[in-house]
C-alpha positions as CSV (number, residue, x, y, z in Angstrom):
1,X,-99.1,-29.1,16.9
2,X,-96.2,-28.9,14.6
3,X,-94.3,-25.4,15.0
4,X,-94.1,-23.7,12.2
5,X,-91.5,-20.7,11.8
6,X,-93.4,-19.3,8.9
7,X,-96.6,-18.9,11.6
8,X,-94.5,-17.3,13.9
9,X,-92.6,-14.9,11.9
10,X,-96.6,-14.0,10.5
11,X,-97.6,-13.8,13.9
12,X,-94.6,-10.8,14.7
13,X,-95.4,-9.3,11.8
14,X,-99.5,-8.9,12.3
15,X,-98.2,-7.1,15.5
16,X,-95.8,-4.8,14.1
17,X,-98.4,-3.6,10.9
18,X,-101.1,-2.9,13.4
19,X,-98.3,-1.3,15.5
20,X,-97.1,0.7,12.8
21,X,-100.6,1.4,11.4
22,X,-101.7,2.7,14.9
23,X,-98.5,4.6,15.8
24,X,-99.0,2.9,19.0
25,X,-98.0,-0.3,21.4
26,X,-95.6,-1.7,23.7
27,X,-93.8,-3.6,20.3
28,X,-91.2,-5.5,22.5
29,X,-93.4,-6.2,24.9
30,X,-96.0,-7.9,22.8
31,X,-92.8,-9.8,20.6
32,X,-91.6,-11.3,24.0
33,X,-95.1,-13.5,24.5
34,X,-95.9,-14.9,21.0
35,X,-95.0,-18.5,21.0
36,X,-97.0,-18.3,23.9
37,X,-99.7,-17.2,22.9
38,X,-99.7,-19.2,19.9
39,X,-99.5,-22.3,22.2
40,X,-102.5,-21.8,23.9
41,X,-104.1,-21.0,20.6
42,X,-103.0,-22.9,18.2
43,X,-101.4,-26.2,20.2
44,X,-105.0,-27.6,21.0
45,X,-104.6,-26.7,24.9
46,X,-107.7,-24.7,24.9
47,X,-110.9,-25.4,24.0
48,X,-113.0,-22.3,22.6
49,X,-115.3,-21.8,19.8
50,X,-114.5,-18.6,16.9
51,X,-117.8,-18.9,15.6
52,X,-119.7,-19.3,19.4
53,X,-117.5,-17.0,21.8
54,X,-119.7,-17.3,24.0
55,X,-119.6,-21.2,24.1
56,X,-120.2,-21.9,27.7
57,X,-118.0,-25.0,28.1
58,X,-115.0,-22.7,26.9
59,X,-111.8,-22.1,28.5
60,X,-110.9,-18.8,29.5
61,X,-107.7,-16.3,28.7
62,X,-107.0,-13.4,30.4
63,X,-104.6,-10.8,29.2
64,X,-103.3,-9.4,32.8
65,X,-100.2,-7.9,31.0
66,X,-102.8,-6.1,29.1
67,X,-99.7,-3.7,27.3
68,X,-99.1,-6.9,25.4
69,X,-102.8,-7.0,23.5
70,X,-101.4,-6.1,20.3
71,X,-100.0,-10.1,20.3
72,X,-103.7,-10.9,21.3
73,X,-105.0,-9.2,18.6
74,X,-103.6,-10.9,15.9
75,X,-103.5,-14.7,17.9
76,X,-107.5,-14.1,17.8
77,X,-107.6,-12.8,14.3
78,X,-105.5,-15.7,12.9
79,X,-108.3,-18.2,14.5
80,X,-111.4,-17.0,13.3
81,X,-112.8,-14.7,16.0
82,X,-112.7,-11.9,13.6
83,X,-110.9,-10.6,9.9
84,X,-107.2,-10.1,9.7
85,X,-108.0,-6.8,8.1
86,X,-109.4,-5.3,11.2
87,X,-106.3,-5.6,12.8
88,X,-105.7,-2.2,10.9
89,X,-108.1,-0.6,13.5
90,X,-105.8,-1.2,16.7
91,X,-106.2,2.1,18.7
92,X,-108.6,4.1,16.1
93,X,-111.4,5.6,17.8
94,X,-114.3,3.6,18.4
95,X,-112.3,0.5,17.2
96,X,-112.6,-2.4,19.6
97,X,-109.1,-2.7,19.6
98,X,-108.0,-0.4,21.8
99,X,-104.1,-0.3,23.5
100,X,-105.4,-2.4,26.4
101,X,-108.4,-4.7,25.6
102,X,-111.7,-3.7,27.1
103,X,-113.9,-6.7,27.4
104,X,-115.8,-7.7,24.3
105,X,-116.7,-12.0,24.4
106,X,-117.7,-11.1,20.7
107,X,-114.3,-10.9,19.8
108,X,-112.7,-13.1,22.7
109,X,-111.7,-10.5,24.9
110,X,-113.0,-12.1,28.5
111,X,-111.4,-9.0,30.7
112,X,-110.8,-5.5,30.4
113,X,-107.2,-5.4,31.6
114,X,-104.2,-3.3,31.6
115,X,-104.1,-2.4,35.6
116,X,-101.6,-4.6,36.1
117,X,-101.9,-7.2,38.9
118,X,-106.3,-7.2,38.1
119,X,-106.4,-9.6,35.7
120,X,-104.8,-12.5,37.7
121,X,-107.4,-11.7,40.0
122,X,-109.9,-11.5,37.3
123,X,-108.9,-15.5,36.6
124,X,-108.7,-16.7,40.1
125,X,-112.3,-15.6,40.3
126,X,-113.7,-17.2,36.8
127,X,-111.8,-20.1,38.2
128,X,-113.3,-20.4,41.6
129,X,-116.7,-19.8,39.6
130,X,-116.0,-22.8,37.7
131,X,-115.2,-24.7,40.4
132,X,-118.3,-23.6,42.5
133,X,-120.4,-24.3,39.4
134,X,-118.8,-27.8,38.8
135,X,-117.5,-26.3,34.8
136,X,-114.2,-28.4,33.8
137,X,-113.0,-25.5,32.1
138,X,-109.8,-23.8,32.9
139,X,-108.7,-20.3,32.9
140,X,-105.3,-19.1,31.8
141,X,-103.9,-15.8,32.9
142,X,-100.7,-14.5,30.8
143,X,-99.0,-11.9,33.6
144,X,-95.4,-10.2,33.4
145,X,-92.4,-10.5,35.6
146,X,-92.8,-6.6,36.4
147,X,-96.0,-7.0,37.3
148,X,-95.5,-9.6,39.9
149,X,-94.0,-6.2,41.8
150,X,-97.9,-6.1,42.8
151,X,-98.9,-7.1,45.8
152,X,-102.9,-8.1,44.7
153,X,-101.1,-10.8,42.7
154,X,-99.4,-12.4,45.9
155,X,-102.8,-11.9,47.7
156,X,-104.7,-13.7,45.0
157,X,-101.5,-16.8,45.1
158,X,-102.6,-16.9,48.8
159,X,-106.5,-16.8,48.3
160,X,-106.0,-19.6,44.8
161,X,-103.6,-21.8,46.6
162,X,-106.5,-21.8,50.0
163,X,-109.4,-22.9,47.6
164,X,-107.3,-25.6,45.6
165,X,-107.9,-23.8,42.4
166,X,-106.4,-26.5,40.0
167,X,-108.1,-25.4,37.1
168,X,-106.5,-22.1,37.1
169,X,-103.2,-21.8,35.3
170,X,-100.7,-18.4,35.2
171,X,-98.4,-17.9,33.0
172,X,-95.3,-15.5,33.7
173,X,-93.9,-13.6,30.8
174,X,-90.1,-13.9,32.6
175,X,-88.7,-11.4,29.9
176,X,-85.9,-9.5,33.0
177,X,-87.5,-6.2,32.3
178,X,-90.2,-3.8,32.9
179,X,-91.4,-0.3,31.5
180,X,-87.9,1.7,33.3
181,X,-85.5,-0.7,33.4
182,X,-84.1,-4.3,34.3
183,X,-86.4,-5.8,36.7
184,X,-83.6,-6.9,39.1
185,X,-82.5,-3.5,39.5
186,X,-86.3,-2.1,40.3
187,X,-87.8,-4.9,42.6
188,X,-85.6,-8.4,42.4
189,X,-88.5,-11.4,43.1
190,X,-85.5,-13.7,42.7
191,X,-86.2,-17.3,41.9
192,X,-90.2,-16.7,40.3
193,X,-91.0,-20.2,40.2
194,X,-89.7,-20.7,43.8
195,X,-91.7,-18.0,44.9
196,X,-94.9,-19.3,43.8
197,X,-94.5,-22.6,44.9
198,X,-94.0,-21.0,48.5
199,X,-97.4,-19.7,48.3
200,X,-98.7,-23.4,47.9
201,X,-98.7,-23.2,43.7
202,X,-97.4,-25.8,41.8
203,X,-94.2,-24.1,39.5
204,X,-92.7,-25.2,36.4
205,X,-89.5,-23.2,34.8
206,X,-90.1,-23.3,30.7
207,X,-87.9,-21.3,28.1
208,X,-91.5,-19.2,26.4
209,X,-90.2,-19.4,23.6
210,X,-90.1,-23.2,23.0
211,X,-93.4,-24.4,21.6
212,X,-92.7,-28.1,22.6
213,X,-91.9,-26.9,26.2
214,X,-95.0,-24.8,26.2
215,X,-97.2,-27.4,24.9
216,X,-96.2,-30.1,27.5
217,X,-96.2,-28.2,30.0
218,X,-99.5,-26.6,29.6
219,X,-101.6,-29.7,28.7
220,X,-104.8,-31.0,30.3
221,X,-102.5,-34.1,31.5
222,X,-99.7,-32.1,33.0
223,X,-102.3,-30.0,35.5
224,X,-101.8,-30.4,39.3
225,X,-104.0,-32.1,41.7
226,X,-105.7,-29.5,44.4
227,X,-103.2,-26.7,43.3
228,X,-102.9,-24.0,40.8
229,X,-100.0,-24.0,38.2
230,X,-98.0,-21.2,37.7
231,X,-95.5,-21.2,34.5
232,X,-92.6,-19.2,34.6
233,X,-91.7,-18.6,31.1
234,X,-88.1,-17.2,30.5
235,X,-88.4,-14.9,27.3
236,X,-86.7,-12.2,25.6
237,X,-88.0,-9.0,25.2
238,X,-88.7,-7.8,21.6
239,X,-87.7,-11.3,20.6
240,X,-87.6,-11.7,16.7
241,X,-86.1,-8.1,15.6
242,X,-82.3,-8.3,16.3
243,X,-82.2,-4.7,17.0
244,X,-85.1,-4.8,19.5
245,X,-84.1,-7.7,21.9
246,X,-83.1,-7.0,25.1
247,X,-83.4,-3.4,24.1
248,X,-86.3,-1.2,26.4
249,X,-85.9,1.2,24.1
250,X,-88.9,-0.5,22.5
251,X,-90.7,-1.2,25.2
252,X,-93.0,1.3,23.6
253,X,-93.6,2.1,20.1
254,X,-91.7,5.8,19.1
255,X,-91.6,7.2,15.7
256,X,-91.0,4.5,13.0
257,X,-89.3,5.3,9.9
258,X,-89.8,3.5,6.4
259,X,-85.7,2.6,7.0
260,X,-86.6,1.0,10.6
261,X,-89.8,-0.5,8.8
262,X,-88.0,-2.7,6.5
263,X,-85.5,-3.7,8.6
264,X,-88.1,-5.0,11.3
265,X,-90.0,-6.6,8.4
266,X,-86.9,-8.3,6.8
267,X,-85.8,-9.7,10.2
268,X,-89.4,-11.1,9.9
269,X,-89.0,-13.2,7.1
């Protein structure tokens, strides 16, 4: 893969115009995940078919932050699963694009998903079937720091760590905060990648926003023997929009005006 700025700053700005178009989303949210998402997408670490979604010897990818979907949205869009121009649908009635994604394998969406702490679940189960089934595939789980408040997700690390689940990879979106406020300050998990490797995970610390970290670190070669993986990606929230980093202020979308709208765009290239 060879990172491309230009893709990035694309990728941020398909979000923000189906954002804006929508009047809805959880903007910073969705900024803080999208090198990672294009990683998995675009870096050649999973294997998945636009044209077959149903492909059976896919991998799997499972939106547990399922706030973050308008990142999703576009990532799928930009590989062929469906036209950029529906991305002008996100939230519409009847659109399949709704503000959490309801499953829809037409479009890659494996898992309906926005209760948070479900969709890592969701994965250790596609994971275990996989391994039942003798299927190489992997599954990929993209959950937030906030949401590792929940205590199903420290119940599945048991229950994935027990049954050796080394085809299941989780990816942390470390961004500090959560929907109220600085996650330290609401439920400190202290050292994430500690934590996990406590409950019998294997743990690797990555900045999320490096593509060459990402792309090491989630490759076919780098995956554990007889564990599960769990990636704790440090990222900034709203990362990309100078006035939005860091700021929860945008942790969801409010009233945009055409002032705000060009300077989002022009930080986007």
């Amino acid at each position: 893969m060879t990172p491309s700025s230009v893709e990035i700053n694309r990728l941020r700005k398909e979000i923000f115009l189906a954002a804006y178009c929508g009047g809805v989303g959880h903007l910073a949210s969705a900024f803080s995940i999208v090198e990672i998402l294009y990683t998995l997408y675009c870096g050649d670490v999973m294997r998945y078919n636009a044209s077959n979604p149903g492909w059976p010897g896919r991998d799997y990818f499972i939106l547990s932050k399922g706030h973050g979907c308008a990142t999703l949205y576009p990532a799928l869009a930009m590989t062929g699963y469906f036209p950029i121009e529906d991305l002008k649908k996100y939230d519409e009635n009847g659109s399949f694009l709704g503000m959490h994604p309801s499953i829809d394998v037409e479009h890659g969406l494996e898992a309906s998903t926005g209760s948070l702490g479900q969709g890592v679940s969701i994965g250790a189960g596609i994971a275990m079937a996989g391994k039942i089934n003798k299927k190489d595939y992997r599954t990929f789980v993209l959950a937030g720091n906030g949401e590792c408040n929940e205590g199903q997700v420290w119940e599945c690390a048991l229950t994935s760590a027990q049954y050796c689940l080394d085809n299941l990879v989780v990816i942390v979106d470390d961004n500090g905060m959560q929907c109220d406020h600085e996650s330290r300050t609401i439920c400190d998990l202290g050292d994430l990648a500690a934590k996990w490797r406590s409950f019998g995970w294997a743990a690797e610390d990555v900045d999320g926003h490096d593509l060459e970290q990402l792309l090491f670190v989630l490759s076919e070669t780098r995956m554990p023997k007889n564990k599960p993986l769990a990636v704790v990606a440090k990222t900034i929230k709203g990362k990309g929009v100078s006035f939005c980093e860091d700021n929860n202020d945008w942790h969801h979308l409010h009233f945009v005006t055409q002032e705000t709208c060009d300077r989002i765009l022009a930080d986007l290239g």
